[in-house]
Phi, psi and omega in degrees: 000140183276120163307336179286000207236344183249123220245097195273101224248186163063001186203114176227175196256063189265147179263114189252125170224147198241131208211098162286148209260359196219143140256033089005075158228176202238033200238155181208094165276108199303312201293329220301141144319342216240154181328124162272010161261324180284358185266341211223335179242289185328157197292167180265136170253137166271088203312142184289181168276302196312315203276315171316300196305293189322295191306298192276011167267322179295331162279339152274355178282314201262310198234358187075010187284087206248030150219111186264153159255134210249125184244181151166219033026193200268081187309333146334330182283342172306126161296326174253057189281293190308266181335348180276284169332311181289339202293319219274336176288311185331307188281351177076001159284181178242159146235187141227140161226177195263134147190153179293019173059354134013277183241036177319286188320004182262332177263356193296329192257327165323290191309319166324285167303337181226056183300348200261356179257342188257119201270337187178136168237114201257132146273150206252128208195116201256008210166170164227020183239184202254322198266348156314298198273322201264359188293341196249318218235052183003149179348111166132315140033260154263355168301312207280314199275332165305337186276313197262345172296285211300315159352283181308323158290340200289310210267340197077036161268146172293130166210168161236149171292125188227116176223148185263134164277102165233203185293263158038310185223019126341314188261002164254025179304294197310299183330301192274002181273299198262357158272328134000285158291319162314311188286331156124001141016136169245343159192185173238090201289101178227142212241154167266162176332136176251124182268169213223326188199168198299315183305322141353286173308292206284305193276353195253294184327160145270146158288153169324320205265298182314326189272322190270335151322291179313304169304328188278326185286351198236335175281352196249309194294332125030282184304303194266318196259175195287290189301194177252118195227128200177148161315134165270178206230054163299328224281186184306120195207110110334004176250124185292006163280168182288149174272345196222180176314293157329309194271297193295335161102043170250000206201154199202148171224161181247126168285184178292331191275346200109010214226135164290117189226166186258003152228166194268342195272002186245336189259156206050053170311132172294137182059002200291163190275334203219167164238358181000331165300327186275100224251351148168176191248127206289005174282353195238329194223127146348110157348299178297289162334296202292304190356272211305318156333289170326328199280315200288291184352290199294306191330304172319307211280314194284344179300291194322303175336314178259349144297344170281306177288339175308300182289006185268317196275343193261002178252067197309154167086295195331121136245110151272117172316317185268340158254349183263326166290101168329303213271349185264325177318294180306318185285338189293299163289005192237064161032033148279347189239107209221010173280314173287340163265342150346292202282327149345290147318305136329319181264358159279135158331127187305121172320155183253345175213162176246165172256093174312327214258318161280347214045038178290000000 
């Protein structure tokens, strides 16, 4: 698919930072990126207010940062939801946050109150029926979160759709398109799978062909409605510049503990072997000082990038998939997937020597 013709979405050079308020939800999503012992058996954490407030003032100071985004787990769950909000009207900035709508009617007189701070609220959408989205998010489900999309229209809060492409809601784009739109949507997010295992992968994935299919049917639906409908920018990409927020240094995440990391889609990845990304823990260390560090990571991670698509490109015909999707590049190099070196090992050839001198 031609970027130009795919409508590359969710991601501009707005100066950012990304902060999970939880590692609390209250949904058990087989697919989530995120630990499923920090979301459901591990104790619940709260980003504190004070650390917050410290972090995004040392971040507008250092990076220039005047928008924060509220992650998690589940944000809304945050006890100091409201008081956050107010910190963020306080500070003279916007915000956004991701939820599964849940417990929206809970967050609902916050968002209200401090309308001048929130720039958006993106919901999470499995489906365009009731029995698509709760086969994942349980009964109940898409009533609450349709109940909280009409809220938003009702009020003239801006909010968007954020839906994942697998096999599952591949054959409902259009379906999950005009429901969207019909609700009163400011735009449509649609992201590919990020896989947490190999069976993930094998029951969930688009194939390379399946994936160039999605992308062309969501570039026509683009084309034709009103709102903005577009890809994030997992899809397949070959141009050696950086792609995304992360990389290019507009965009930075906190975790639920406090710890600087360079993207929100690799940190506390379900199953991953390693963190490397996660570059200190901001209860200890100054923003500024951890930054540049961050800084130097990507610069590494987009050099690794171009070299990778290099040999790639010198292997006419080829596609890999895991060097041509950024978010899949990443997870693969930064040891998230760890299932994928496995299988890696298995198709390599048995060594022919051992080494006395490393103890290989």
């Amino acid at each position: 698919m031609n970027d130009s013709a795919l409508r590359r979405i969710g991601e501009d050079d707005t100066p950012r930072i990304t902060i999970e308020l939880t590692n609390r939800c209250n949904l058990h999503c087989d697919y989530c990126v995120r630990d499923d012992d920090a979301l459901h058996r591990s104790p619940a954490h709260f980003f504190p207010l004070d650390l917050l407030r410290r972090i995004v003032t040392e971040a507008r100071e250092v990076c220039g940062v005047n928008y924060v985004s509220f992650t998690g787990g589940e944000p809304a769950l945050h006890p100091q939801f409201g008081e956050i909000l107010a910190m963020v009207e306080a500070e003279g900035l916007q915000c956004g946050f991701v939820t599964n709508g849940w417990f929206f009617d809970r967050a609902q007189s916050a968002v209200l109150r401090h309308r001048a701070a929130v720039r958006v609220v993106a919901f999470s959408l499995d489906g365009a029926t009731a029995e698509s989205h709760d086969r994942w998010r349980g009964e109940g489900s898409f009533a609450r979160v349709m109940r909280a999309l009409a809220q938003c229209h009702f009020h003239g809060v801006p909010f968007i759709v954020k839906a994942g492409i697998r096999r599952d809601t591949s054959p409902q784009l259009e379906q999950i398109a005009l429901l969207a739109a019909r609700m009163g949507a400011s735009a449509l997010h649609f992201s590919h799978l990020m896989p947490t295992s190999q069976t993930v992968e094998t029951e969930l994935a688009l194939t390379f062909a399946e994936r160039q299919r999605a992308e062309q049917e969501i570039a026509i639906l683009g084309r034709i409605l009103k709102m903005p409908v577009g890809v994030a920018v997992g899809y397949y990409n070959v141009d050696p510049a950086p792609p995304c927020s992360a990389l290019s240094g507009a965009s930075c995440n906190v975790d639920y503990r406090g710890r600087l990391t360079l993207c929100c889609n690799l940190a506390g990845y379900r199953g991953a072997a390693n963190e490397p990304d996660v570059i200190a823990d901001l209860t200890r260390e100054d923003f500024a000082s951890a930054y540049a560090r961050l800084r130097d990571l990507a610069g590494e991670q987009v050099a690794r990038r171009r070299a990778a698509l290099s040999a790639q490109t010198q292997d006419e015909g080829k596609v890999d998939l895991y060097a041509g999707s950024p978010c899949l590049f990443c997870l693969q190099s930064f040891g998230k997937l760890p299932w994928r070196a496995a299988i890696a090992r298995s198709a390599s050839p048995a060594p022919q020597t051992v080494s006395s001198a490393t103890g290989e």
